[in-house]
C-alpha positions in Angstrom: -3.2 -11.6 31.8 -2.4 -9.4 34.3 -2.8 -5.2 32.9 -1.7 -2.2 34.2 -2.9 -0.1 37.1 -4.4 2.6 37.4 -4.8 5.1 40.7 -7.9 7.6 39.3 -6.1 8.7 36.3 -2.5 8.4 37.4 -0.7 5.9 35.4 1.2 3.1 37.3 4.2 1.1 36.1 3.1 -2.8 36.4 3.6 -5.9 34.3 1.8 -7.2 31.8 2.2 -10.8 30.3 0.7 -11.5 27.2 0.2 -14.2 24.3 2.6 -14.4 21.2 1.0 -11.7 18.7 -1.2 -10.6 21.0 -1.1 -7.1 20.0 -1.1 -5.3 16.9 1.8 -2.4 17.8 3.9 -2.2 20.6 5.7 0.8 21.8 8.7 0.2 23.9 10.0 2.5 26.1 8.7 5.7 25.8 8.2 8.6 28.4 4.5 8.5 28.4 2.7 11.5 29.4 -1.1 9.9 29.4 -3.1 13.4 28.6 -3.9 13.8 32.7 -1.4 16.4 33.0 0.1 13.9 35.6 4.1 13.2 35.2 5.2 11.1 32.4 6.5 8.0 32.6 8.5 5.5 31.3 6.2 2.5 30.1 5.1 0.3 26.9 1.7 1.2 25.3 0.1 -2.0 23.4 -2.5 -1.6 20.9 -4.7 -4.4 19.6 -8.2 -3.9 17.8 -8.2 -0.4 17.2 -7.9 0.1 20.8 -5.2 0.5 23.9 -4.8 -2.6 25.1 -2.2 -2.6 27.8 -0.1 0.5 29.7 2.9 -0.4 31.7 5.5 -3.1 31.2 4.7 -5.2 28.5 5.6 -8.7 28.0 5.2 -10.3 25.2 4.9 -10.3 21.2 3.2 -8.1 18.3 3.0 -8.0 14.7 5.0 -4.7 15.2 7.2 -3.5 17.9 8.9 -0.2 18.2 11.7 1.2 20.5 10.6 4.5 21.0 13.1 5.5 24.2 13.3 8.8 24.3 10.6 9.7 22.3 7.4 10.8 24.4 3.9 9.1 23.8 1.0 11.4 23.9 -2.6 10.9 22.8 -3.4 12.1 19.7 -4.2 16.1 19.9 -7.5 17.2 19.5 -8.5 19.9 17.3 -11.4 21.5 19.2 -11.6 24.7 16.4 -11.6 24.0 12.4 -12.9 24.8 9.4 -12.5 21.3 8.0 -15.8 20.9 5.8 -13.9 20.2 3.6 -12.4 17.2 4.4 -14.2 15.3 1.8 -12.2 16.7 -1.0 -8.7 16.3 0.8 -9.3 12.8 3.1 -5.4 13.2 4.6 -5.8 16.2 6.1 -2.2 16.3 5.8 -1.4 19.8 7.8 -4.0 18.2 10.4 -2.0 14.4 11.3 1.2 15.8 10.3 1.2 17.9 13.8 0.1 15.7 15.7 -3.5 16.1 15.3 -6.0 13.0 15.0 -9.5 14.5 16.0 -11.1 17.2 14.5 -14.3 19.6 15.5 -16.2 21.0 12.5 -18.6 23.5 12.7 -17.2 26.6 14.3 -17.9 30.0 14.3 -21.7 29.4 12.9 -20.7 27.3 9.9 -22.0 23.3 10.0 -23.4 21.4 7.4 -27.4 21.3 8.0 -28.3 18.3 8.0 -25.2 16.4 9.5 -26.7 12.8 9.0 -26.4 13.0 6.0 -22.6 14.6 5.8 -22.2 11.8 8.5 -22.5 9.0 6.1 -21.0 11.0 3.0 -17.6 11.4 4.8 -18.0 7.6 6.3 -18.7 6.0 2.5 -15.3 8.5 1.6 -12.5 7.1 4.4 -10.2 9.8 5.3 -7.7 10.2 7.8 -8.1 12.0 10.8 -11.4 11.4 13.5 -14.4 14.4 13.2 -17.2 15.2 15.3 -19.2 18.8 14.3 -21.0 21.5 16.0 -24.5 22.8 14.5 -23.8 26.4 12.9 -26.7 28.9 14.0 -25.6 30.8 10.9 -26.2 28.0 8.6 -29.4 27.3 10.5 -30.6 31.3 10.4 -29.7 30.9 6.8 -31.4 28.4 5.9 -34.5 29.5 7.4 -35.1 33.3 7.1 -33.2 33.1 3.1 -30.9 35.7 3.9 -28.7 37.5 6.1 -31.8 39.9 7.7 -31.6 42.6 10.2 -34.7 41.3 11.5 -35.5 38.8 14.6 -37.2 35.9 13.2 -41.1 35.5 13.3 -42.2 32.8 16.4 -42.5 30.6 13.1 -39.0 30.7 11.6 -37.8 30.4 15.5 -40.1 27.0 16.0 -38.1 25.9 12.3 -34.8 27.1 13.7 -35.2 24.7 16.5 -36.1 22.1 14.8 -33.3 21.9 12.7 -31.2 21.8 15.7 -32.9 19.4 17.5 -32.0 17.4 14.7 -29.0 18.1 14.7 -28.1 17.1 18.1 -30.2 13.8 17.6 -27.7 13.0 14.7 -25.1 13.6 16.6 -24.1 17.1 17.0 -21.6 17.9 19.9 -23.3 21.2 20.7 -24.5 24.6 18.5 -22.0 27.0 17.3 -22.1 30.5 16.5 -19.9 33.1 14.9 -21.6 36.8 15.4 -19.5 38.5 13.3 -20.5 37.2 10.3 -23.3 37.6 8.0 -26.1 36.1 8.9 -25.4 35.5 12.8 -24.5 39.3 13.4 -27.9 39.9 13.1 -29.3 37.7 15.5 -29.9 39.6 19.2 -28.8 37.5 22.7 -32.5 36.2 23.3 -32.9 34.6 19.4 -29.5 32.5 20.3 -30.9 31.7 23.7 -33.8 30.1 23.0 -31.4 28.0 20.5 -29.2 26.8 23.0 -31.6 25.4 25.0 -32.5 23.0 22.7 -29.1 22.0 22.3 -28.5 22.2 26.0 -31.3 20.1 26.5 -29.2 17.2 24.7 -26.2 17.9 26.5 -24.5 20.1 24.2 -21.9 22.6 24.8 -21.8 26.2 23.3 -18.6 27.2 21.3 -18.9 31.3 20.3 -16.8 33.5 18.1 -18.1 36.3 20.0 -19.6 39.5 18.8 -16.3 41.3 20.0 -12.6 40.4 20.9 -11.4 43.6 21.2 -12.7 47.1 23.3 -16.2 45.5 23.3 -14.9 41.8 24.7 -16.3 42.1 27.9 -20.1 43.2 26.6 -19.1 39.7 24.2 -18.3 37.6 27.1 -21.6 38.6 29.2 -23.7 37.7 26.4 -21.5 34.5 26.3 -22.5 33.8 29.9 -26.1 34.7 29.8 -26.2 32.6 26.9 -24.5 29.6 28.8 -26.9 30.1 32.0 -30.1 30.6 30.3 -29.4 27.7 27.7 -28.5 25.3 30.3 -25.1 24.3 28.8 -21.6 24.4 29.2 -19.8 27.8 27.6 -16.9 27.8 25.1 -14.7 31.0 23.9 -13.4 30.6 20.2 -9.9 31.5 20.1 -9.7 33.7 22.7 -7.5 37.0 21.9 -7.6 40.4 22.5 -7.9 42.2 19.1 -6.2 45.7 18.3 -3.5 47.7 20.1 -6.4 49.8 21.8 -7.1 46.4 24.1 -3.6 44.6 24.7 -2.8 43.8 27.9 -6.2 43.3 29.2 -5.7 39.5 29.5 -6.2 39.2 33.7 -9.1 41.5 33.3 -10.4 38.9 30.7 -9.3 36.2 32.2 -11.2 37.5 36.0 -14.2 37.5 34.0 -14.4 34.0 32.9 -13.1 32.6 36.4 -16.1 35.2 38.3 -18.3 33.7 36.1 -17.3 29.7 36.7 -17.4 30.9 40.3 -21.3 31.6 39.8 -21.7 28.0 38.5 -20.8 28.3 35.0 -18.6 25.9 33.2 -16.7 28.2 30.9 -13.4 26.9 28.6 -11.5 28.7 25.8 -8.8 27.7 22.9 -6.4 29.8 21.2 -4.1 29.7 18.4 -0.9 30.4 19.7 0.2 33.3 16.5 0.1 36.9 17.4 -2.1 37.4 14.2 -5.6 36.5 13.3 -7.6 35.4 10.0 -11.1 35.3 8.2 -12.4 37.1 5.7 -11.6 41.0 4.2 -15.4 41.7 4.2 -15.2 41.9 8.1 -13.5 45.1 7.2 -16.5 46.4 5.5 -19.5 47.6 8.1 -22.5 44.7 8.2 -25.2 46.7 7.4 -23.7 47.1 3.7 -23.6 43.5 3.3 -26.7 43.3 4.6 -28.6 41.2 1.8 -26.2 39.0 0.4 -24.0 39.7 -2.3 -26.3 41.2 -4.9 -27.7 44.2 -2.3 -23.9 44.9 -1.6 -23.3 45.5 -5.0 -26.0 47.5 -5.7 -25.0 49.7 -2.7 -21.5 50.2 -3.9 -22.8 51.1 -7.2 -24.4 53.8 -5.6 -22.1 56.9 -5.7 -23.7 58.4 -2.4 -24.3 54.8 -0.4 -20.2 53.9 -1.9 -19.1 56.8 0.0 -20.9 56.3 3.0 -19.4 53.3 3.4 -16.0 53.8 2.8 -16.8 56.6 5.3 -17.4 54.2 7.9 -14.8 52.0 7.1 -12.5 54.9 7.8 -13.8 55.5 10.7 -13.4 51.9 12.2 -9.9 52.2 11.6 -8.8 55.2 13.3 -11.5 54.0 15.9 -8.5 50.7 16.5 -5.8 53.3 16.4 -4.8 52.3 13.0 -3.9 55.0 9.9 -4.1 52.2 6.8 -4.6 48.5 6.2 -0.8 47.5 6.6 -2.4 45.0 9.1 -4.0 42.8 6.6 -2.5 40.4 4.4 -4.5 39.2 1.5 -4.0 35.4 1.8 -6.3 33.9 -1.4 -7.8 36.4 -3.4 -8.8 33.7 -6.7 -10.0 36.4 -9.1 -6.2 37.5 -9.0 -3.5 35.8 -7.4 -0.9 37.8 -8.1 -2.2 39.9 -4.5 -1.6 36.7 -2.8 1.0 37.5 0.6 1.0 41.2 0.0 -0.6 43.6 2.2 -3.7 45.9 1.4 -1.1 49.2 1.3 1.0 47.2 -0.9 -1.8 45.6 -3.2 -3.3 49.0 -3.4 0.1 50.4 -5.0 -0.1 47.2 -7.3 -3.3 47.2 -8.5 -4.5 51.4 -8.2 -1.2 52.5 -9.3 -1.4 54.3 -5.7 -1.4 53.6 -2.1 -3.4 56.2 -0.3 -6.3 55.1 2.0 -8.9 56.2 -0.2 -6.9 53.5 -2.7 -7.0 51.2 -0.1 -10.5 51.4 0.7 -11.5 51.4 -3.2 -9.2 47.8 -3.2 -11.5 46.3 -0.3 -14.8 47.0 -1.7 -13.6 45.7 -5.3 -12.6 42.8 -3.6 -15.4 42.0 -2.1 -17.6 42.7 -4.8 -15.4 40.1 -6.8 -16.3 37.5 -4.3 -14.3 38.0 -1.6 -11.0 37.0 -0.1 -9.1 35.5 2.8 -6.8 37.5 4.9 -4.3 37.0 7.8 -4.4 40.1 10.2 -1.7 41.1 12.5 -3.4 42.7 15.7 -2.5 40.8 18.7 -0.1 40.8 21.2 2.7 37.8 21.8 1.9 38.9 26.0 -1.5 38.5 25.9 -1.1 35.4 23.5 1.5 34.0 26.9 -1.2 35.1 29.2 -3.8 33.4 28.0 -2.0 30.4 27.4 -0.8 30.3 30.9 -4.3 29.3 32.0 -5.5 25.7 33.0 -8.4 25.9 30.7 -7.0 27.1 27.7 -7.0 24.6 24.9 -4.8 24.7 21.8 -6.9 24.6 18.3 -5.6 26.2 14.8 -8.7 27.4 13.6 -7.9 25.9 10.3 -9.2 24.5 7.0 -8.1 21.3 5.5 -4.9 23.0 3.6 -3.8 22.4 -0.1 -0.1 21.9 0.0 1.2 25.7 -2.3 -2.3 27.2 -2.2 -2.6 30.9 -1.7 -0.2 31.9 1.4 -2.8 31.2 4.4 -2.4 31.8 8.0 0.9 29.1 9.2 -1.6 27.8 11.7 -2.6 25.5 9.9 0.6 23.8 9.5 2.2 24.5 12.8 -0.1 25.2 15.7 0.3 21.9 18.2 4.4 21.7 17.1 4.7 25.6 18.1 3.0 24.7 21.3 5.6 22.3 21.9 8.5 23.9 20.2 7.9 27.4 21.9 5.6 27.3 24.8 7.4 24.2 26.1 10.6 24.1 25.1 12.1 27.4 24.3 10.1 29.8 27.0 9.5 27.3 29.4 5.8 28.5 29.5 4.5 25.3 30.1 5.4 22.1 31.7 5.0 19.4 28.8 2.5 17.4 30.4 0.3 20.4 30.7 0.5 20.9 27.3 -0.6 17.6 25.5 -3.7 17.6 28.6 -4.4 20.8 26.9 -4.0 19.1 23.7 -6.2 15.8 24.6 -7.5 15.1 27.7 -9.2 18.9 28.5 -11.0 18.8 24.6 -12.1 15.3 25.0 -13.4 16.2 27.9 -15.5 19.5 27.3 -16.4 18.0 23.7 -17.5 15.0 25.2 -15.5 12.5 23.5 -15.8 9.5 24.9 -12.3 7.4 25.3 -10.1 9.5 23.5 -7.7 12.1 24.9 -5.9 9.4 27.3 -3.5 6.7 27.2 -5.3 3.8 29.1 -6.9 0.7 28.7 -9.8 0.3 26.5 -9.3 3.5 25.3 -9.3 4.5 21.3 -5.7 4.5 20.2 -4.9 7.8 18.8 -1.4 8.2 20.0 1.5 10.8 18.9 5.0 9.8 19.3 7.3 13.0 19.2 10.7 13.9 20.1 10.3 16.6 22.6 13.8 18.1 21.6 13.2 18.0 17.9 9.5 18.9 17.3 9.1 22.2 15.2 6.7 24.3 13.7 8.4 25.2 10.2 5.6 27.2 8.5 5.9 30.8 8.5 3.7 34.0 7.8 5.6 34.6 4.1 6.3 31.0 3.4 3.7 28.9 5.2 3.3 25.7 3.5 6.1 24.1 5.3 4.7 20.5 7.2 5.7 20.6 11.4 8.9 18.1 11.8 9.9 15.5 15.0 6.8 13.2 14.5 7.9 9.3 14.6 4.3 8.2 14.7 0.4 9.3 14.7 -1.7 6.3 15.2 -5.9 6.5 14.8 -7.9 4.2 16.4 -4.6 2.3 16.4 -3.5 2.5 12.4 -0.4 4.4 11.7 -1.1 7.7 10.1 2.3 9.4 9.9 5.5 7.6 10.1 9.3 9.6 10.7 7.2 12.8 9.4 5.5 11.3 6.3 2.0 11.1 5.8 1.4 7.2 4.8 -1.7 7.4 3.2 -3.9 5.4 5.9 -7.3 6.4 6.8 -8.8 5.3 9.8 -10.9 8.1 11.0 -14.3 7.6 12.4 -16.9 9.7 12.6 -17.8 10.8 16.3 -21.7 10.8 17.1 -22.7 12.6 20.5 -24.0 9.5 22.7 -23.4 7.5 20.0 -19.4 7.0 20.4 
């Protein structure tokens, strides 16, 4: 037969004749913008084996064909920033395929399984929906070999251990080490400990994705540590949801945004994502100092039984907040607080009032540390800025990634990110402000995270490719999930495909699950 042509990565219209049922699925028609950021076209995509088998104009059969004029196909959007560990226990990933997404990175901000091998071939004997790769967590690693979250370097034996494990790692398959210093037991950890890390993963080809120690006043001390960190190691640098954090550092994006472009200049190869929601979310302890969760639970409850250490602390925590300009915890939302759900979607000032009977700051304060010394809770917090959010979208290297869990459909009232962040992208960014051209977006959303993940033929439409493909209408796609009602599913999907097996059909998850496991130079 005679397939389509390609000029470098620019997708040409051409002819392709083909056998009766020679592919699986054909798609007819469609503007296809092939994740290069290159103008769409109009063309057929063919699928057969899993794979894309033919890009132009198609002739001939398939077991399926569909008209999709006026409809754009996309790859399928990679998710380069999730907490989806959990996968195992919800195989749809529903909120994941049903905006658009097909791939997803595990492993951010510090937090892997340790010995992935061995998750590897859990989640493979469990079939689920969506593709995952993961990044080695240095917190899990630090955890695992020091026993606790120490203010402490490690001894020149726990280092050696700490290697190993991810030397391992990367030999299973690991796309690169993670880290997430502001949480327990990575806060701890000083530049050179992290350094001598990364070089083990950078000697496997591994990239470095970092919630940094700062994204607000102290971003720029963050992102030099990020470079060293990158330059020393020998790898390719990655900023975690980039934002600028607090009203005390808005509009500090092209200051930000100089950084990271002097420092490519020098020879780095530095990236970012962002979710594109002026708020953020993780847990309420981050509002309590780390020195008082220093330990592990048990030590933080014996502090805050403590009378004199209790009021030292909520001290401090007083003192952050005025430091961000703030007078009161209005800012956080208490998203899934299990020990009582009844605090679920109201704020700290209002779940103060509910449960203390008052709403003063010392009340508020007195909330937090009960919270946390019931286990804990999850929290959105609203401290960024919808400019900066524009800025830093604006910017060729920025990818799109919700920094989201697997979601349970009614559970708690978690951040909408989860639900919404690729349709908003295309809803807002594209459509309504005119932000972004729409090819620009879905390279941001494909061919850019295959790319600096190092996923190997996904991202694209062309031949011999994996076919994940979205099919959207670019006038109808929406993000419906909101901050007070989030569990709303994005709308204007016709079709996600995974390695070439329909996913989501007209906006309904069919119950398919195709994913694979993605291996590091094993794909």
């Amino acid at each position: 037969m005679q397939l389509s042509c390609f000029t470098g990565s620019l997708l040409c219209a051409a002819t392709v004749f083909a056998t009766a049922q020679d592919f699986d699925l054909l798609l007819r028609g469609g503007r296809v913008a092939d994740g290069t950021g290159n103008p769409a076209v109009l063309a057929d995509v063919a699928v057969k084996g899993g794979r894309i088998a033919a890009v132009g104009r198609v002739t001939g059969t398939a077991k399926r064909v569909m008209d999709v004029k006026g409809l754009v196909v996309a790859p399928g959007f990679i998710d380069v920033h999730t907490h989806a560990e959990g996968i195992e226990d919800d195989p749809r990933a529903e909120n994941f395929l049903r905006m658009g997404v097909t791939t997803l990175v595990l492993g951010n901000c510090g937090g892997s399984r340790l010995n992935l091998d061995e998750y590897f071939k859990e989640l493979e004997a469990t079939n689920f929906s969506p593709n995952v790769c993961s990044l080695i967590g240095h917190n899990t690693v630090r955890r695992q070999v020091m026993g606790g979250s120490f203010l402490r370097p490690p001894t020149d034996g726990e280092l050696a251990r700490m290697k190993s494990h991810i030397d391992q790692a990367m030999k299973d398959g690991a796309v690169g080490l993670a880290t997430g210093l502001i949480y327990l037991p990575g806060t701890f950890a000083k530049t050179d400990e992290i350094v001598e890390l990364a070089k083990v993963a950078g000697a496997h080809g591994g990239i470095y994705a970092s919630h940094m120690r700062s994204e607000g006043e102290g971003i720029f001390k963050a992102l030099e540590e990020l470079f060293r960190i990158s330059r020393e190691g020998g790898m390719r640098g990655h900023i975690s949801h980039i934002k600028l954090s607090g009203k005390t550092a808005w509009g500090q994006t092209a200051k930000v945004i100089g950084a990271i472009e002097q420092a490519r200049a020098s020879g780095l190869d530095i990236t970012q994502d962002q979710y594109v929601y002026p708020a953020s979310s993780t847990g309420l302890s981050q509002l309590i100092p780390d020195s008082a969760r220093e330990g592990g639970a048990d030590k933080f409850r014996e502090r805050v039984s403590d009378p004199v250490q209790r009021a030292e602390i909520a001290r401090r925590m007083k003192e952050n907040l005025h430091k961000q300009g703030r007078h009161d915890y209005s800012y956080a939302v208490i998203a899934n607080y299990s020990k009582d759900k009844s605090l679920n979607g109201l704020n700290i000032v209002e779940a103060a009032k509910k449960k203390r009977g008052n709403d003063s700051l010392d009340d508020q304060v007195e909330l937090l540390l009960e919270i946390e010394k019931s286990g804990g809770a999850s929290a959105v917090f609203h401290g960024m800025s919808e400019d900066d959010l524009r800025e830093f979208a604006r910017h060729p290297n920025t990818m799109f990634a919700s920094d989201s869990g697997v979601r349970k459909f009614g559970e708690g009232v978690p951040h909408p990110r989860g639900y919404g962040n690729n349709a908003r992208v295309l809803s807002q960014y594209v459509r309504e402000q005119k932000l972004l051209r729409l090819e620009d977006a879905v390279r941001r959303m494909s061919s850019l995270p295959a790319t600096t993940f190092q996923l190997k033929g996904r991202g694209v439409i062309r031949e011999e490719a994996w076919a994940d493909l979205v099919v959207f209408d670019p006038a109808k796609v929406t993000d419906k999930a909101t901050f007070k009602e989030p569990h709303q599913y994005a709308v204007g999907f016709k079709l996600v495909t995974v390695n070439g097996v329909v996913v989501v059909e007209d906006d309904m998850h069919l119950n398919a699950r195709p994913g694979k496991v993605i291996r590091m130079n094993q794909q």
